[in-house]
C-alpha positions in Angstrom: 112.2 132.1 165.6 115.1 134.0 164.6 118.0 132.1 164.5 121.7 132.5 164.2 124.2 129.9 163.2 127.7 130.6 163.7 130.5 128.8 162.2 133.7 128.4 161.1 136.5 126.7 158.8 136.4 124.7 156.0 133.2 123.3 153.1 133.5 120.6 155.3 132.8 123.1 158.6 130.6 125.3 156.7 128.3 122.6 154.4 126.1 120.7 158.0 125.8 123.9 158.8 123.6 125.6 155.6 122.2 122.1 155.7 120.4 122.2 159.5 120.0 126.1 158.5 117.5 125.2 155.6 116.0 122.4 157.4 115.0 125.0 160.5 114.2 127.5 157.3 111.8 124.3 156.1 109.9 124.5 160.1 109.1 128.5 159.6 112.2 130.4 160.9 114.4 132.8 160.2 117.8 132.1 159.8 121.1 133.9 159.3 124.6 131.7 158.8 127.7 133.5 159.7 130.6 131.7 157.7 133.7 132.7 156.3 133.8 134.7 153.5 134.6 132.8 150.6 131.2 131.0 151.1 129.1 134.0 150.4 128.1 132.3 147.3 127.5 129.1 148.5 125.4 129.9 151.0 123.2 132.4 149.7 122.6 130.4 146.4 120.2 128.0 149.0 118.6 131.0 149.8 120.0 131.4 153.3 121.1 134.9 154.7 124.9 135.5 155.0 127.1 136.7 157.0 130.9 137.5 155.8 133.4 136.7 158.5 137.1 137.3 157.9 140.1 134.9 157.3 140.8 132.7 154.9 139.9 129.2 156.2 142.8 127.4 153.9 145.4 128.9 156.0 144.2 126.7 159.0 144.4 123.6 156.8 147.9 124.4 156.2 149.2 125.5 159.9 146.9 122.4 161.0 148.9 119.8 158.2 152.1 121.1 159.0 151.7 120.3 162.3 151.3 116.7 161.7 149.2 114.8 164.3 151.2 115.8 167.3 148.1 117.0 169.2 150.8 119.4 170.9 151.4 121.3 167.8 148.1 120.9 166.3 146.8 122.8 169.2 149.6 125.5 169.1 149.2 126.0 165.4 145.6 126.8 165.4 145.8 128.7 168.4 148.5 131.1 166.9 145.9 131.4 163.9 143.1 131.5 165.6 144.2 134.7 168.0 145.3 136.1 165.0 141.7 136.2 163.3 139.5 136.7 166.2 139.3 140.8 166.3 138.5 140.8 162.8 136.0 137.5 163.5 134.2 139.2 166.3 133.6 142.7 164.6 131.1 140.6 162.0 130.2 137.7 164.5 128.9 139.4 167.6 127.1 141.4 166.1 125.1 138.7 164.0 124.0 138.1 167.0 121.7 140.8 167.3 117.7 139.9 167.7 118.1 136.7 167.7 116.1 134.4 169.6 118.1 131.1 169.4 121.9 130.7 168.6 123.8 127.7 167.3 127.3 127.9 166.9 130.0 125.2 165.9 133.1 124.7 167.9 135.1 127.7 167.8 132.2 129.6 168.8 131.1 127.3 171.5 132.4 129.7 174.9 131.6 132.8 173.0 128.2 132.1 171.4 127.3 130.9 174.8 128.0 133.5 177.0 126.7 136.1 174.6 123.3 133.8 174.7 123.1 133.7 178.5 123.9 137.3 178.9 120.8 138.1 176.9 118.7 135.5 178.1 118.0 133.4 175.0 118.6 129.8 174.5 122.0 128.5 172.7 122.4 125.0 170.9 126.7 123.4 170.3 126.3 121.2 167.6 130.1 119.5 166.6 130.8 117.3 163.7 133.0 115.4 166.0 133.1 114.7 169.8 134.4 117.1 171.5 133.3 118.6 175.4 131.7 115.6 176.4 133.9 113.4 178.7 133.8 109.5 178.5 135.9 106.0 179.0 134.5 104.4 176.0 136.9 106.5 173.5 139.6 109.1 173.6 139.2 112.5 172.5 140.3 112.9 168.7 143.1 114.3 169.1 144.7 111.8 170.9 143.5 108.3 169.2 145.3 106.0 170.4 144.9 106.1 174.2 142.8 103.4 175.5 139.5 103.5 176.7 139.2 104.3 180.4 140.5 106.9 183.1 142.8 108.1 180.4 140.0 108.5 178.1 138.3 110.3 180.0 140.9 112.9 181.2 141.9 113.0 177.5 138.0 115.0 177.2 138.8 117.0 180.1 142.3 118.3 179.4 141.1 119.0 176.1 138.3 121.4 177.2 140.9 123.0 179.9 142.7 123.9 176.4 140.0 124.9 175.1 138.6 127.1 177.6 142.5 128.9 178.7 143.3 129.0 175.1 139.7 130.8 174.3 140.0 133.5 177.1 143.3 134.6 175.8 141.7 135.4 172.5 138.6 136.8 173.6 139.9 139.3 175.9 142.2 140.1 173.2 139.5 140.3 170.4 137.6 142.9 173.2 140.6 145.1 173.2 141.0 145.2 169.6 137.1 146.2 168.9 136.0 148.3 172.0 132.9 149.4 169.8 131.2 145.6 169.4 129.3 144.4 172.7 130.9 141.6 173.9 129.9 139.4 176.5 130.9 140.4 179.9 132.0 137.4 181.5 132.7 134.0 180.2 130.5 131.2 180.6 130.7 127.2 180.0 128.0 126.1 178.6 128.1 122.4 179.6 128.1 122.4 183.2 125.1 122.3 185.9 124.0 125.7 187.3 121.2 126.7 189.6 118.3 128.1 188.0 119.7 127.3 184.1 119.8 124.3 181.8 122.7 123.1 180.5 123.6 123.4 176.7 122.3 121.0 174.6 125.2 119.1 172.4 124.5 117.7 169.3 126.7 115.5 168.0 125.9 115.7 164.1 127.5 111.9 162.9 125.8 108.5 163.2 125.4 106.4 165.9 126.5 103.7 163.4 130.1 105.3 163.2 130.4 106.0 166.8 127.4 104.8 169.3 126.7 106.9 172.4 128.6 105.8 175.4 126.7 105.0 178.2 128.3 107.8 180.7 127.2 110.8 178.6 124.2 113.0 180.3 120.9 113.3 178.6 122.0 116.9 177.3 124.0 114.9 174.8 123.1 113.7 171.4 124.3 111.8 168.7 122.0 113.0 165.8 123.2 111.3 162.1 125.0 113.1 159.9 123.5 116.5 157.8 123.5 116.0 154.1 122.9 119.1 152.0 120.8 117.9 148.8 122.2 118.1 145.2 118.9 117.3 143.0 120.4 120.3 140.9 124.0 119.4 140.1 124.3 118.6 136.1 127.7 116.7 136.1 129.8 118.3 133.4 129.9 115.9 129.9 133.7 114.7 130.4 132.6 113.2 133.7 129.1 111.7 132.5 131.4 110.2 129.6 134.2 109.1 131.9 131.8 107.1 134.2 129.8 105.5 131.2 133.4 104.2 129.4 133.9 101.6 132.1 133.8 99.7 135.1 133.1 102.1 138.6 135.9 104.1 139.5 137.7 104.8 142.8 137.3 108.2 143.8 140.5 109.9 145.2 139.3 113.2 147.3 141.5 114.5 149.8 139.7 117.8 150.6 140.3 120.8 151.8 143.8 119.5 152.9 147.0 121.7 151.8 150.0 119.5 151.7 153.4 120.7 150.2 153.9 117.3 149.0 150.8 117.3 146.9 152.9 116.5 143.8 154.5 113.0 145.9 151.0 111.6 147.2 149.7 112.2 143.6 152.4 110.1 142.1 152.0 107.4 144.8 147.9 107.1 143.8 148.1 107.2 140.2 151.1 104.3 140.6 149.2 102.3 143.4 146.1 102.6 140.9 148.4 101.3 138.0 149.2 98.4 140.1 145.9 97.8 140.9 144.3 98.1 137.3 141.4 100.3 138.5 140.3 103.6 137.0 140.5 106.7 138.9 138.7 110.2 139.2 141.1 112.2 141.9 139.8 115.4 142.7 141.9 117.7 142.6 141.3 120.9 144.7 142.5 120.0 147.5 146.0 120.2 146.3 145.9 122.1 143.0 147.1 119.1 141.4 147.4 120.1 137.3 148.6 116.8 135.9 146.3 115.5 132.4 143.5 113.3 132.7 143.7 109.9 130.6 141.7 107.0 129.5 141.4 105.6 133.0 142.1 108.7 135.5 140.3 112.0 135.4 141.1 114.9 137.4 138.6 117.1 138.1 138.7 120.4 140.7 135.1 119.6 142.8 132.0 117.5 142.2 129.6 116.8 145.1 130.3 113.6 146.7 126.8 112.6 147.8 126.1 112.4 143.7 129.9 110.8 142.6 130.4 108.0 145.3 127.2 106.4 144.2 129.0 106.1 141.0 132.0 104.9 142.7 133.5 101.2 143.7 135.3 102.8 146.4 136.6 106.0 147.9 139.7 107.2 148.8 140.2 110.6 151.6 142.2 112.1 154.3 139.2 111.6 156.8 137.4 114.3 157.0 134.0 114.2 159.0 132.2 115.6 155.7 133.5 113.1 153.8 133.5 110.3 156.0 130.0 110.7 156.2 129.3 110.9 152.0 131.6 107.5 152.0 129.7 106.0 154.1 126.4 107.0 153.1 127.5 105.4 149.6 127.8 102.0 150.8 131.2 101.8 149.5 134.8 100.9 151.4 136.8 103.7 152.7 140.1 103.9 152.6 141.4 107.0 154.9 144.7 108.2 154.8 144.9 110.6 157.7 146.7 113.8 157.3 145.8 115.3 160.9 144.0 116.9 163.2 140.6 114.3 163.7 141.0 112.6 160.7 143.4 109.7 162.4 140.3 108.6 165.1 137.6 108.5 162.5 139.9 106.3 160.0 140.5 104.3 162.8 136.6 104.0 163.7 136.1 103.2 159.9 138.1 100.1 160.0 136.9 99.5 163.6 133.3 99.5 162.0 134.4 97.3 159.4 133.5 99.4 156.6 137.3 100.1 155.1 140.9 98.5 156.1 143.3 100.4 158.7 144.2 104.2 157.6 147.1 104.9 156.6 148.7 108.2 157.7 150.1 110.2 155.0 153.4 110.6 155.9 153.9 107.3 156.0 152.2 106.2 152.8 154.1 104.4 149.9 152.5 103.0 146.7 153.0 99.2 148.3 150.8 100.2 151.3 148.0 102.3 149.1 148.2 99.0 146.6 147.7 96.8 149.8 144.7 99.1 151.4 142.5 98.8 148.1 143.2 95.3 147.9 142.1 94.7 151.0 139.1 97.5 150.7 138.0 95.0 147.8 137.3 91.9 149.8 133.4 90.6 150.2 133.4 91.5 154.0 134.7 94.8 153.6 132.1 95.7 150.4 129.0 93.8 152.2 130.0 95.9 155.8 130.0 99.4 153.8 126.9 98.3 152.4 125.2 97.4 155.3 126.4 100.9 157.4 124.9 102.4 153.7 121.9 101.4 153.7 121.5 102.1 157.9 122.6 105.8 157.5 120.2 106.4 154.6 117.4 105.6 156.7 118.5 108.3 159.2 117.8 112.0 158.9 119.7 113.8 160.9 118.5 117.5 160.2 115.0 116.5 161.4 115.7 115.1 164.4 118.3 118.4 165.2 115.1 120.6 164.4 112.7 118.7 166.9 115.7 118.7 169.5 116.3 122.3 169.1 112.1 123.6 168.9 111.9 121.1 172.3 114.7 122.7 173.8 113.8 126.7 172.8 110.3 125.6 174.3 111.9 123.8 177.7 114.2 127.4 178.1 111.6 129.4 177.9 109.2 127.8 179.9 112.5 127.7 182.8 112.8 131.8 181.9 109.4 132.8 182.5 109.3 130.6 186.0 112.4 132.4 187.0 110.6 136.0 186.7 108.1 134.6 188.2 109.6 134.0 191.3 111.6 136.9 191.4 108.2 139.1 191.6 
């Protein structure tokens, strides 16, 4: 088949997605990955076609981190940002589209991908790094964590989508103005909901069922997958960090990433003094903030290094939550300590303590070097270390990727099969 995978935001948005494209590249297909920009390099070094789209994915972190995790402002933030993009978006993404047979998209994409899908009759695939469009009373949607589980869950899911879906017609129609040349899709479709004649989007939910289960009350067009890891067999770690990790006892790894914070300076102070308290060595990468202060004996700041090769290396890891990283920590079979800054990264620290692999997050606003000191303390204790070892050595058995390509075939074969009967009939 040729396929198109459509996505958006940040390495952490953009990496699942070159990962399930070379796996479907691995099965015989052809796939293109349309990203933003500033992955053209990333992308087509694993030998996977790219497509350019416009905006500058950092300027979401920062609207989104400003915001806090008000889910009010959140939502307003990266709307305004969103609307903003979305002509220029469209011009490259719509057109990516063209002659394919089979379109994935990640959540921004998820109304527009669709309809343009159905409009041409070939089968579309959501897949979301977090759950999102798929209502339930065993949890609340992430943006709103700490609502119980429920009839308020589940409404949570549902006014959520309603945002989603007023917010997303807004833009599109405005998108359609702004490029009268592209073919858009005529009409608006949602791509979760049962119609006569048509089979409802498959959702894959790429995280493992050992971070958050499946409820019960999701359909069978749901899935929770595992996570995607992209593999690194060819990353040389550079000589300072080879050295560093040989001159003593495992590190904790501070990564925060692709979160911009106008406080960088303040959290950094607070890590390197909780880590002073604590007596443990430190590698705190740095990109996230464009922190410059010196390396020493015991801390080394570095800009990037893969985390699926570093937290191995690691005693423990230290991040805002993100779903990319999340899933690297726990891979490792190390604690987690999350310190939230917004957007999702509140409900997966929470389900990292629930899970037992890492102590309570602590949101960044609120974080001091006593409460940092406290967390790795606590992060050190034989039920915490034997938990993340345990959820380790579970999600290293799983392979995501594999089972999302055997999903997706299944599926392309299920829609076609329903297609052809459909012309049948109508002869």
């Amino acid at each position: 088949m040729n396929i198109t995978i459509l996505t958006y935001g940040s390495r952490g948005d953009v990496q699942p997605f070159l990962t399930l494209a070379l796996g479907l590249q691995k099965n015989g297909h052809v796939v293109k990955l349309a990203a933003p920009h500033k992955f053209d390099e990333f992308v087509t070094s694993h030998g996977i076609n790219f497509v350019p789209l416009a905006g500058d994915p950092e300027e979401i972190s920062r609207l989104i981190n400003n915001a806090g995790t008000n889910p009010v402002r959140i939502v307003a933030f990266m709307w305004n940002y969103i609307f903003s993009i979305t002509p220029q978006v469209s011009r490259a993404a719509f057109p990516a589209c063209e002659g394919a047979d089979l379109i994935i998209h990640s959540f921004l994409f998820t109304v527009g991908a669709h309809s343009w899908a159905r409009e041409h009759n070939i089968p579309d695939v959501s897949v979301q790094t977090f759950p999102m469009f798929a209502p339930t009373r065993e949890f609340p949607n992430v943006a709103t964590p700490n609502i119980p589980p429920g009839a308020l869950s589940y409404f949570s899911h549902w006014f959520a989508a309603q945002i989603f879906w007023h917010g997303g017609n807004g833009g599109y129609r405005s998108a359609q103005r702004a490029n009268p040349d592209i073919s858009f899709p005529k009409k608006l479709y949602w791509p979760f909901e049962d119609r006569p004649h048509h089979l409802r989007t498959p959702l894959l939910f790429a995280y493992s069922p050992n971070i958050l289960p499946h409820p019960g009350d999701w359909d069978e067009h749901v899935h929770v997958i595992g996570y995607f890891f992209l593999a690194e067999e060819m990353y040389q770690p550079p000589v300072v960090l080879s050295d560093f990790l040989a001159a003593g006892n495992p590190p904790i790894c501070i990564s925060f990433g692709s979160m911009v914070n106008r406080k960088a300076e303040h959290i950094d102070q607070i890590v390197r003094e909780a880590l002073k308290e604590t007596n443990d060595r430190g590698i705190i990468l740095s990109g996230w903030g464009s922190i410059t202060n010196r390396s020493s004996k015991d801390l080394l700041y570095l800009e990037t290094v893969p985390h699926d090769w570093l937290l191995p290396h690691c005693k423990m890891v230290i991040h805002h939550g993100g779903a990319g990283t999340i899933s690297a920590g726990l891979r490792a079979g190390i604690p987690n300590v999350v310190v939230p800054f917004t957007a999702d990264q509140p409900f997966w620290g929470s389900r990292v303590h629930t899970i037992g692999a890492g102590p309570k997050p602590s949101p960044v606003n609120k974080l001091t070097v006593e409460k940092l000191t406290q967390a790795i303390a606590e992060a050190e204790s034989n039920v915490i270390r034997e938990r993340a070892q345990v959820i380790g050595q579970r999600i290293r058995s799983e392979d995501g990727v594999k089972d999302a390509v055997k999903l997706i075939e299944a599926y392309s074969i299920d829609f076609k099969t329903r297609i052809d009967s459909i012309i049948q009939k109508g002869k």
